[in-house]
N, C-alpha and C positions, 0 to 999 in steps of 0.2 A: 504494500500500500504506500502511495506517493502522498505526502501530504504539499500542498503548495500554499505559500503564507503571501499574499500583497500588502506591504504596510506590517511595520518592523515594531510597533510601539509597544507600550508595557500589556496590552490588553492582549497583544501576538505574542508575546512572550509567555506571558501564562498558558496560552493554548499551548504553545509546542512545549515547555515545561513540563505540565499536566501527561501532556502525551507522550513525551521520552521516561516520566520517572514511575507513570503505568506500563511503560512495556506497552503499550499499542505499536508507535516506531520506535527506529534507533533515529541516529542523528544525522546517517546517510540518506535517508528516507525521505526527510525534510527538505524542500527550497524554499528560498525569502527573494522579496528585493523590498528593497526600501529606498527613497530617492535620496535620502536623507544619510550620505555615508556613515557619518557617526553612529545612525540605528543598525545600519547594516553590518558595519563592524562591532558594535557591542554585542549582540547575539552572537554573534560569530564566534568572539572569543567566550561567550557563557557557555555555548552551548553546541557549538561546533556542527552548525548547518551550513549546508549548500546555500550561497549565493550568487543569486544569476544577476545578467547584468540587464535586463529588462523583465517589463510585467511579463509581456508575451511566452518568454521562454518559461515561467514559472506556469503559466497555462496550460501551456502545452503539453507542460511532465504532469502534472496533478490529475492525483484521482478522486481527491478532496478539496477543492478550492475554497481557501478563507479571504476570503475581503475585509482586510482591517484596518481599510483607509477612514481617514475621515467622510462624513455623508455628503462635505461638499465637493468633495474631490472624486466620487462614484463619477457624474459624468463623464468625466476625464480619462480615468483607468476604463470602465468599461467599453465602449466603442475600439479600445486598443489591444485588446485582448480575445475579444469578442471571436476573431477568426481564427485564434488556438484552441479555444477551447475544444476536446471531444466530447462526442455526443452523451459518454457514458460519465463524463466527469460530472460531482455532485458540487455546485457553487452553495459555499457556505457563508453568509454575510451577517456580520456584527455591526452592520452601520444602523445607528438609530434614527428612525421616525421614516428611513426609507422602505417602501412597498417594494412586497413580487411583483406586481406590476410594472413599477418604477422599474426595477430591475432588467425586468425582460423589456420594457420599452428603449432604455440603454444601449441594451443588450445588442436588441434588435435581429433577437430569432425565437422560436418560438418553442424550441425544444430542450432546451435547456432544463437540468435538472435543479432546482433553485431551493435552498433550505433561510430562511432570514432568524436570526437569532437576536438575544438580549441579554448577553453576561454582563459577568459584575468584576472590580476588580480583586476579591478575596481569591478567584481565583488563581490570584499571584502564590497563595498559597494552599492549592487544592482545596477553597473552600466556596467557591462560587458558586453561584446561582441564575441559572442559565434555559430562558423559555426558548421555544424553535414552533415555526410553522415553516409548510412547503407548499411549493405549485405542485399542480398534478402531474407534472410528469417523474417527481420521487416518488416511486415504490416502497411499500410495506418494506423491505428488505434494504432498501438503500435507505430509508428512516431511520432502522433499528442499528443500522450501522452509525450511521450520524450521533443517534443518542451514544450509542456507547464511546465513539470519540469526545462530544460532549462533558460526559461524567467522569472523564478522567480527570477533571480540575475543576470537579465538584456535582452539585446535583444538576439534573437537566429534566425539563417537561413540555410537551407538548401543549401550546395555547393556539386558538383560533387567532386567525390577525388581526380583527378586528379589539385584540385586547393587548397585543405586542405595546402600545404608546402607555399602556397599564402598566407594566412591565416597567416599560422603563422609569416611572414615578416609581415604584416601590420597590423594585429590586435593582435597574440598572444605575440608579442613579442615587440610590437610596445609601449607599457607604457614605457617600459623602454627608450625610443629616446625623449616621452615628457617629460617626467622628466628632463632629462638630459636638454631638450630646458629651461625648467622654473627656472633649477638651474644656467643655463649661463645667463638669464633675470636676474635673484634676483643678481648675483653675480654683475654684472654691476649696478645694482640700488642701493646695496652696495656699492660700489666704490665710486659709486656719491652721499653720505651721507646717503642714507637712512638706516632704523634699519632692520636686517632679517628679524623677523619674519614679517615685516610687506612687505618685498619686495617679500616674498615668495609667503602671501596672495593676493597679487594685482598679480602677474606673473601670478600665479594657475588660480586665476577667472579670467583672460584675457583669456587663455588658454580654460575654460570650456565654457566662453560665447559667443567666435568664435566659439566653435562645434556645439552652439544650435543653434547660427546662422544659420547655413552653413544647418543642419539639418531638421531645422521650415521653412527654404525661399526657398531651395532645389537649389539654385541659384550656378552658377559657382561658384568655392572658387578662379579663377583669377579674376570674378567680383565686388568679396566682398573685396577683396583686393584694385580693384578700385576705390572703395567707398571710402577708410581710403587714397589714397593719393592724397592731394591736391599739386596743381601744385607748385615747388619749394618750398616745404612745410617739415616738419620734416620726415616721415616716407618711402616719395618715398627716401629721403634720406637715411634712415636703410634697405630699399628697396633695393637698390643701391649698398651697402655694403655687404649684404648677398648675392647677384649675384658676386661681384667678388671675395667674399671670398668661391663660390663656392658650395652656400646652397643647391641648389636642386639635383645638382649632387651627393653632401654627400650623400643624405638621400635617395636618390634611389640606388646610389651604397650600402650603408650599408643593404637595403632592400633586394636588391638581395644576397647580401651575405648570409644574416638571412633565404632565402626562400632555397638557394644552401645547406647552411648546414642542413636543416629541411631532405632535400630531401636524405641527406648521414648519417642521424642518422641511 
């Protein structure tokens, strides 16, 4: 299996990462370009992939094609590639807020196998989170393949497309809102004497071991909430605080915002 990578960035890095350190390929297996020398040499020296020196020749070898250019730069790569592709190759794309449609209009053929996806960057460390829809000309069998490259750099599911711009409000774009939660934790555990790095490490595993929770018990997350507040106790108190400084509203309004501008890329 030939995997072929367009667009070198950290979100391509974790694919092929993911995929070298499951044993799906080795590193021969692999091709990149990146226009951007510096991308193209840093992989190189991580992870010791084939680099060609245009998209087209990475086309041409792939039996898995990843697009992991920017969504303003699809029009650009695609038309250029367009006439290496084989029939049998499955195009894999991670651009956000861009259609199979879009895709194949690009494209500008009609047989193309086309999978469109929305990972996240945890995948940097096999823990992302990663939806996929296809045009109809991927098969049962070239899907189940897709998912299992997929899950090598975390979980992976199948959503209809009309939910993919969903996707990217709460899972593709969503690292960025926890961070930001764990750097206002640390900031305050700072305030109140403690040393960074050490408020960063406790915010973060607070952070990771409510998700396994929530994950392993499958339990309401307003139940488990439940759990932590004892009656007149510290946290229905920061409970309290977050409700009227307007936490849930924040994050579902900025959600929707994140899924509205997916939807106008």
């Amino acid at each position: 299996m030939k995997i072929g990578v367009i667009g070198l960035g950290n979100m391509a890095t974790a694919i092929v990462s993911g995929l070298i350190a499951r044993g799906k390929v080795e590193c021969q297996d692999v091709i990149g370009y990146d226009k951007f020398q510096t991308a193209s040499e840093k992989i190189k020296s991580n992870l010791n992939i084939t680099i060609a020196t245009n998209e087209a020749s990475v086309a041409a070898a792939a039996d898995y094609l990843f697009l992991a250019v920017k969504p303003n730069v699809l029009p650009e790569v695609l038309p250029k590639i367009a006439p290496s592709i084989k029939k049998e190759t499955v195009i894999i794309s991670i651009a956000a807020g861009k259609s199979l449609a879009f895709l194949e209009e690009h494209l500008g053929r009609t047989d193309c196998k086309i999978v469109r996806t929305m990972p996240n960057t945890p995948a940097l460390v096999l823990e992302g989170c990663t939806a996929a829809c296809a045009n109809t000309n991927v098969s049962q069998e070239d899907m189940k393949e897709v998912m299992g490259i997929l899950e090598s750099f975390g979980t992976a599911t199948i959503v209809p497309e009309k939910l993919m711009d969903v996707v990217v409000g709460i899972s593709g774009s969503s690292p960025a809102y926890v961070f930001m939660f764990i750097e206002a934790m640390a900031d305050a555990a700072v305030a109140a004497g403690m040393p960074r790095a050490q408020a960063y490490e406790m915010s973060a595993q607070a952070v990771l071991g409510s998700a396994a929770l929530l994950l392993k018990r499958g339990q309401h997350p307003g139940e488990l909430k439940d759990m932590v507040c004892s009656p007149g106790g510290t946290t229905i108190e920061a409970v309290k605080v977050l409700e009227e400084k307007g936490f849930r509203a924040a994050v579902i309004d900025a959600t929707l915002a994140c899924i509205e501008k997916s939807k106008n890329l």
